[in-house]
N, C-alpha and C positions, 0 to 999 in steps of 0.2 A: 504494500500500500504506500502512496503517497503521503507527506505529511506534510501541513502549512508550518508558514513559521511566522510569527506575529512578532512585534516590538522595531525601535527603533533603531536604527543601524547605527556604528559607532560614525565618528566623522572620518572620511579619511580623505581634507583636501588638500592634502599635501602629496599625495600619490596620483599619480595622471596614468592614462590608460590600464595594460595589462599588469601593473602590479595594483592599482585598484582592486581587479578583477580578484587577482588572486587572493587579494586580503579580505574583499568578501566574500569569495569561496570558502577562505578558512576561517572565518568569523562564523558560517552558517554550519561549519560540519562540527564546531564546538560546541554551540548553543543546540545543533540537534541533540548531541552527545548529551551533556548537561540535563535535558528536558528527557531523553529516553530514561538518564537515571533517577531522576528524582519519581517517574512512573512506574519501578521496578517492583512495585508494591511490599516493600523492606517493612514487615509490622511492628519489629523490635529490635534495638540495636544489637551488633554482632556480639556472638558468643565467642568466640575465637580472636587469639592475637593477631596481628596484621602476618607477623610469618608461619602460621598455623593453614598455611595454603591448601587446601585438595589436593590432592598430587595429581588427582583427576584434569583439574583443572589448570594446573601447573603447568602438568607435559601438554595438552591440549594448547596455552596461551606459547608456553614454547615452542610449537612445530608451527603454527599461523604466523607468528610476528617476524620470524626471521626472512624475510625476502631476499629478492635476488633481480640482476638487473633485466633476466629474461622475462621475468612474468609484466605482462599488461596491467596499466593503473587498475584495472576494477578487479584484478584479484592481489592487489596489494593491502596486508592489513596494516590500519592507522594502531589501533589498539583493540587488547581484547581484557573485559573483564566481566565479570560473574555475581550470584549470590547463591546463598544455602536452602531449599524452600523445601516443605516437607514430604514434598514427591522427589527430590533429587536436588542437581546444580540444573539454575539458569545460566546461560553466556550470552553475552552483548558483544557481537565481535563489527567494529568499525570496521568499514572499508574505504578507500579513495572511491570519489564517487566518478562512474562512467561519464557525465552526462552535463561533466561543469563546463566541458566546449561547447554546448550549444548557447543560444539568445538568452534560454532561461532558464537555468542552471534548478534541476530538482535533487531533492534529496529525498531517496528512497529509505521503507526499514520493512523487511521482510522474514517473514518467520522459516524457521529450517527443521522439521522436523528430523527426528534419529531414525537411519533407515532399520531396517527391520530384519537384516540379514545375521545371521549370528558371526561367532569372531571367525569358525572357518570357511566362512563363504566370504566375508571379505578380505580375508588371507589368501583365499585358492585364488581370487579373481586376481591375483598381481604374481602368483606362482606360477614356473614354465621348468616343466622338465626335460633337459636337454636330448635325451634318449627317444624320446616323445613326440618331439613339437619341432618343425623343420624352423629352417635358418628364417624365411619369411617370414613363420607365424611369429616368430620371436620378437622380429622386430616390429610388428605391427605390435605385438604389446609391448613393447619397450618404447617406442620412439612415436606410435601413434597420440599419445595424453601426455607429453612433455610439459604443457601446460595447459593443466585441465581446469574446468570452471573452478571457483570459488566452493561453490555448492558442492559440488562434486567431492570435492576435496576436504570440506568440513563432514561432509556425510559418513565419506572413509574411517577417517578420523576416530568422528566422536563412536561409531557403532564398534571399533575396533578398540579403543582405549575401553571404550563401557561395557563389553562382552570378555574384556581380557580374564582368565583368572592364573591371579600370580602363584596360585598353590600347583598349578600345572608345567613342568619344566617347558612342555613341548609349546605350549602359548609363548613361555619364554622367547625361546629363540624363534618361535614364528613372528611374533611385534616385532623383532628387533628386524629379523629379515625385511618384513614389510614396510617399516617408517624410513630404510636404506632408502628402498626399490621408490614408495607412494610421495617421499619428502625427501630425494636427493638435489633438489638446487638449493631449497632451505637449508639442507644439512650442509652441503658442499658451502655455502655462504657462509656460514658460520666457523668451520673448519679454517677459512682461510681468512677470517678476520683480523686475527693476530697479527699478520703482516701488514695488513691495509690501515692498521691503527696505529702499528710501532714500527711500521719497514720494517722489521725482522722477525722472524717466524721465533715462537715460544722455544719449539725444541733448541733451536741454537743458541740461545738464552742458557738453557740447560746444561748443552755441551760445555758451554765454556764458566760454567760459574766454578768457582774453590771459593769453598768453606771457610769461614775466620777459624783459628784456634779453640775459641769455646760455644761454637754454635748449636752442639748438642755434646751438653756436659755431662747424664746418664745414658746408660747405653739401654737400649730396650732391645729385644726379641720378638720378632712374628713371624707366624706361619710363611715360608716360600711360597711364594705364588704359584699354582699350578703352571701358568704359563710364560713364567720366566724360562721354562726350557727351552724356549724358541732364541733367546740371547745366550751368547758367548762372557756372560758376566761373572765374576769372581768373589765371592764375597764369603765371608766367615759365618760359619755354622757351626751350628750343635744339633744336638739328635736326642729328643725329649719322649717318654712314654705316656701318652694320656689317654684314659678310657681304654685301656689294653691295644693303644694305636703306637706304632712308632711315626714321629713329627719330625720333620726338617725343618728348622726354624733358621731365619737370618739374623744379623745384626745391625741392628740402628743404632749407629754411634758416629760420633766425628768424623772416625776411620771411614768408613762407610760412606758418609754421606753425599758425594761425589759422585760414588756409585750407584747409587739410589737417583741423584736427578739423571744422570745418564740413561737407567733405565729407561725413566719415565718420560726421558726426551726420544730415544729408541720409539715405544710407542706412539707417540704424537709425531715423529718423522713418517713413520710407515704408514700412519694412519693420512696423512698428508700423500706419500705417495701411492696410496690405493685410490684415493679422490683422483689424483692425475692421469691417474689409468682409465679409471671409470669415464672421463670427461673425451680421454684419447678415443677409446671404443665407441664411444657416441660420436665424436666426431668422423671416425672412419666409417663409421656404419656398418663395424662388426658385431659379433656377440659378445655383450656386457655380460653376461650371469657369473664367470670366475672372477671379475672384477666387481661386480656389486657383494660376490660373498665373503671375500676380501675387505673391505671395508668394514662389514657386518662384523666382522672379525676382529677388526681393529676395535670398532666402535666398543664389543662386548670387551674387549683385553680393558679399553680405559677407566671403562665403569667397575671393571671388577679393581682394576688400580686404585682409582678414584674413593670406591663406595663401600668397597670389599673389608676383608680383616687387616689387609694390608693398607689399609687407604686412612692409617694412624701416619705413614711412611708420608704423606703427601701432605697430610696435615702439617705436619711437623715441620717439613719442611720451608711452606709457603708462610709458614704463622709463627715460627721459634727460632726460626736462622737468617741469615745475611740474603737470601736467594730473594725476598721479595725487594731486595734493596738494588736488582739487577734491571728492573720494573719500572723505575721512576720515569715520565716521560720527558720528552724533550722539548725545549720549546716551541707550540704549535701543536704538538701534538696529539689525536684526539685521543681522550679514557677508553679502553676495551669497552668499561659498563657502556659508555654513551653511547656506543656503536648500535648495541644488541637491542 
């Protein structure tokens, strides 16, 4: 549906032509924003802290916001936010609006319902088995929806996030395949922002930092990572008995610490050149699927870095040693935060 917009316009007679324009473009998609929320029918103020987020609505506001220069103004999101109501989460996800090049610029708000597919019917629909599916049909699903509507795209989404169940391993790594394959310019955008905000990519960051002398003055232990076996890294062990298990544990200590961001730049390079592959096979108009599972790859390695028993190692790192002092920007230059 269409919406009016009532009230007085701000002045703006100091701007001639098309930046007029633009300021009242962006005067009217603020004041729509503003009037949608105060309509959101909110009966009592929030029960939850501001960082007490949904994760629902979390990853959801995470895979919409991050764009990229190939998609069209009307599937660009401006912002997306939400509330708790006792049938589920609402979302309010702004878009740039199609329609501000013509004489009379509207602003539309349109409702999206959740399609009604369960999590593996919108899993199978972006799944291609290469034994299966010839080199054509491939790329018809691969390169036919490179930028699919908005709708389309939020529809994926929200029935795949809200059908997910995280008690199932195999859901696991089926979302992750999927948000690769359904959200790879978003994701690829995001991956590569690090450079675009500080010229220099994170990982080399990583490479080149040494430690001060007392950066981590206790030494801790945790679990090896299952898949540190994919690096050539060296690092001091003990071999612990728990729950009638025997443990290979590392060391987090000063000694170490070096080798620990190394790691963790390791992952974030490879992870970086799976994206460049991924982009190469699209450009040549081969078969992406060993290149998109690769990624996948990377993607899980980080989070399990990241989020994992071992993801005390990253903390520690970014929040109790000299490394985030590697970070500081330069004159001009934009914040990571502001980008995203």
């Amino acid at each position: 549906m269409k919406i009016e917009l009532s009230g007085r316009q701000l002045p703006c007679t100091t701007m001639e032509g098309s930046e007029s324009d633009e300021f009242i473009g962006v005067e009217q998609r603020i004041r729509t924003l503003t009037t949608i929320l105060q309509n959101m029918n909110v009966t009592h103020p929030p029960n939850r802290e501001k960082g007490q987020i949904p994760s629902f609505l979390r990853h959801f506001a995470t895979l919409l916001t991050c764009g990229d220069t190939h998609v069209g103004d009307s599937n660009k999101v401006v912002a997306v936010t939400g509330s708790i109501t006792p049938t589920g989460i609402q979302s309010l996800v702004v878009t740039q609006s199609s329609c501000l090049s013509s004489s009379e610029p509207c602003l539309e708000v349109e409702y999206l319902a959740r399609s009604n597919k369960t999590f593996e019917q919108v899993v199978n629909d972006w799944y291609v088995h290469i034994d299966t599916v010839s080199m054509i049909m491939m790329r018809i699903i691969f390169y036919s929806d490179d930028n699919p509507s908005l709708k389309a795209y939020i529809s994926d989404l929200w029935a795949a996030l809200a059908s997910y169940d995280p008690k199932k391993q195999d859901h696991r790594y089926a979302l992750s395949a999927f948000v690769v394959r359904r959200c790879f310019p978003k994701l690829s955008a995001r991956i590569v922002q690090d450079f675009q905000a500080w010229k220099v990519h994170v990982y080399q960051k990583l490479f080149d930092w040494n430690p001060s002398d007392d950066d981590i003055p206790i030494t801790r232990w945790v679990k090896r990572p299952p898949w540190a076996t994919k690096f050539d890294i060296e690092m001091e062990e003990q071999t612990i008995q728990k729950s009638g298990q025997t443990n290979l544990q590392w060391e987090i200590s000063n000694a170490t610490a070096k080798r620990w961001a190394h790691l963790l730049g390791l992952v974030l390079q490879n992870l970086h050149v799976a994206v460049d592959v991924v982009n190469k096979t699209r450009a040549d108009n081969t078969d992406p699927t060993s290149a998109f599972r690769d990624v996948d790859a990377w993607c899980r390695t980080l989070h399990s870095f990241v989020n994992g028993e071992e993801g005390v190692v990253v903390q520690i790192l970014l929040t109790r040693t000299s490394l985030a002092n590697t970070f500081k920007f330069h004159l001009g230059a934009v914040p990571l935060e502001a980008s995203m």
